[in-house]
C-alpha positions in Angstrom: -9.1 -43.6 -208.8 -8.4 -42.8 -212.4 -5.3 -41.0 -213.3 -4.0 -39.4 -216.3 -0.1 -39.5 -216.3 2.4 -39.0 -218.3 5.0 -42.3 -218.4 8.5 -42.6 -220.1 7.1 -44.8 -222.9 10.4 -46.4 -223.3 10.8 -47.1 -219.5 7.3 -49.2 -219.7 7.8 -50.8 -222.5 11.3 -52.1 -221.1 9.3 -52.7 -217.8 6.7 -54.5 -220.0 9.0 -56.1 -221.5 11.6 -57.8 -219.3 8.5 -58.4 -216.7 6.9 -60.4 -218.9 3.2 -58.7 -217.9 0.0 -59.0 -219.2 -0.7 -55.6 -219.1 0.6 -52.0 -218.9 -1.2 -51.9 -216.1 -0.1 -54.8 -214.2 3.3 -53.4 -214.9 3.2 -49.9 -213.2 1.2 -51.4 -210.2 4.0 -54.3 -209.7 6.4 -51.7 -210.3 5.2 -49.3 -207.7 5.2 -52.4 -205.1 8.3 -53.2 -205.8 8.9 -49.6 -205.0 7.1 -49.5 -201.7 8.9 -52.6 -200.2 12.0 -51.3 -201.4 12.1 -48.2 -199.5 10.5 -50.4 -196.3 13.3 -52.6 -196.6 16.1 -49.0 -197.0 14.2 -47.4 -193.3 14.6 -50.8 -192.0 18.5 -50.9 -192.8 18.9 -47.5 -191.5 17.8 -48.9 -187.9 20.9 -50.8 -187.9 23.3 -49.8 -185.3 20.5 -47.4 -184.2 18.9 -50.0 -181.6 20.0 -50.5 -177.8 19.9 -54.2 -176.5 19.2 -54.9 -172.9 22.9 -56.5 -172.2 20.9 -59.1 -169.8 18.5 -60.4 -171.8 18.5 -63.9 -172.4 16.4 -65.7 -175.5 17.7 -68.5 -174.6 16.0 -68.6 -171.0 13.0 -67.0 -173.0 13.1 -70.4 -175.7 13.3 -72.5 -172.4 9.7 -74.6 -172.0 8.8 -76.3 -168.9 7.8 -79.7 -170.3 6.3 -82.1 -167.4 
């Protein structure tokens, strides 16, 4: 999908630049991943405190094997 957009020329070229990329390209596609998981990372933070534990679970009955 081709786009036509219109970039901060001195925010690429610093992005270019301290990235060390090949290619303007490569450097708003990295950027926008780095984006991406970012925000991933900022919902999952958010859960914390959020989530109810079953007070009788036990992993360490669940990490138990029965070796014969």
């Amino acid at each position: 999908m081709a786009s036509n957009l219109a970039i901060n020329d001195e925010l690429l070229n610093n992005a270019f630049i301290i990235g060390g990329y090949s290619s303007k390209k490569e450097t708003v596609n990295t950027a926008l991943q780095e984006f991406i998981q970012r925000r991933k990372s900022e919902e999952l933070i958010n859960l914390f405190g959020t989530v109810e534990y079953d007070s009788n679970y036990d992993y360490k009955k669940l990490r138990a094997r029965n070796i014969k």
